[in-house]
C-alpha positions as CSV (number, residue, x, y, z in Angstrom):
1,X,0.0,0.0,0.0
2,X,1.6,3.7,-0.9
3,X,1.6,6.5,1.4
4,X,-1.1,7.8,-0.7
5,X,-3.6,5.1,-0.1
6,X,-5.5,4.8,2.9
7,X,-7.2,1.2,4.7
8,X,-10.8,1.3,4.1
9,X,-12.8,-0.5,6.6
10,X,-15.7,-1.7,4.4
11,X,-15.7,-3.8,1.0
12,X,-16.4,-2.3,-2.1
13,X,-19.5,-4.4,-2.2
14,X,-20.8,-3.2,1.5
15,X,-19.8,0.6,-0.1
16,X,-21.7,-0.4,-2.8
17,X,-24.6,-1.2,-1.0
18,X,-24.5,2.3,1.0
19,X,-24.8,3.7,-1.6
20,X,-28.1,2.2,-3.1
21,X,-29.4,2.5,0.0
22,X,-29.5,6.0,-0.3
23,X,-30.4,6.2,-3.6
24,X,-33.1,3.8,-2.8
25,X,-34.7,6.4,-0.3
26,X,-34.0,9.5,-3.1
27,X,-36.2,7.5,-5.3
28,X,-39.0,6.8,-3.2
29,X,-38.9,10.5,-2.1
30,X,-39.6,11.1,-5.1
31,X,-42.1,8.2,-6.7
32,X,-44.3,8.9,-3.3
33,X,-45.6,12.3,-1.9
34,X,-48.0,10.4,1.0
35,X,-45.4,10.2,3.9
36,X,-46.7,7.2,5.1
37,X,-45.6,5.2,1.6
38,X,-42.4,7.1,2.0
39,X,-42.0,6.1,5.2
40,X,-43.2,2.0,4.4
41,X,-43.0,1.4,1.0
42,X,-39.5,-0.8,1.9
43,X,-41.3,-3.1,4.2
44,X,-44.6,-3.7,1.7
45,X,-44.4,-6.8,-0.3
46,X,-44.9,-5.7,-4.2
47,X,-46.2,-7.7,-6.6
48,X,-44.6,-6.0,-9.8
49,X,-42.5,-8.5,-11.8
50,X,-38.7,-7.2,-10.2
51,X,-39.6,-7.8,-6.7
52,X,-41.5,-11.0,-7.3
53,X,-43.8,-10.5,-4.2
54,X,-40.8,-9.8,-2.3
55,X,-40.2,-6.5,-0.1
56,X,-37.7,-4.2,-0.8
57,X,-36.4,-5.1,2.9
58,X,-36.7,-8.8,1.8
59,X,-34.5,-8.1,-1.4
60,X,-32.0,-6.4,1.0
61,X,-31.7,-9.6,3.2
62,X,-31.6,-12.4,1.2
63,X,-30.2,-11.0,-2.3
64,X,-26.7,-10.1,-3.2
65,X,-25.5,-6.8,-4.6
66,X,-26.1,-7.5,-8.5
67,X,-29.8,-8.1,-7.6
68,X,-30.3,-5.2,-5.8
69,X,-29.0,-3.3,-8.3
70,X,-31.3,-4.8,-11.0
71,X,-34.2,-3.5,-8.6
72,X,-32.7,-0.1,-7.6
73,X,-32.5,0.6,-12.0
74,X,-36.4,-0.5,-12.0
75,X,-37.0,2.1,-9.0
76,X,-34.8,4.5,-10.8
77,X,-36.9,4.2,-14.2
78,X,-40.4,4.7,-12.1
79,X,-38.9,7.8,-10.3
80,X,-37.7,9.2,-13.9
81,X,-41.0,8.2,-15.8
82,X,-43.9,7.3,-13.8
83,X,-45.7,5.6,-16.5
């Protein structure tokens, strides 16, 4: 390691995963102006083809990082173009 570089204490993939976190909750800032959506829509199960029934929550648990990123792109697209 050079001088210049400095030890990180978390993987890339657990960065990585910070960081769709927060974009998660941008997003659904911005799909959903009732609060109390805002506040749940991560612990609903939804029925729409990427989550398979599954909560967002659920897809945070039990799926690696390459699956939540196919979900986060799906959230990204509804929060771009609603319909």
């Amino acid at each position: 390691m050079s001088d210049f570089e400095e030890e990180s204490f978390f993987t890339e993939d657990q960065i990585r995963r910070f960081d769709l976190v927060v974009n998660f909750d941008r997003f659904i800032n911005i799909i959903f102006k009732n609060p109390k959506n805002r506040e749940n829509f991560a612990s609903y199960s939804n029925a729409n083809i990427i989550f398979k029934g599954r909560s967002l929550l659920e897809i945070m648990e039990e799926c690696d990082t390459e699956e939540w990123q196919r979900v986060y792109l799906e959230v990204k697209i509804w929060a771009i173009n609603p319909w």
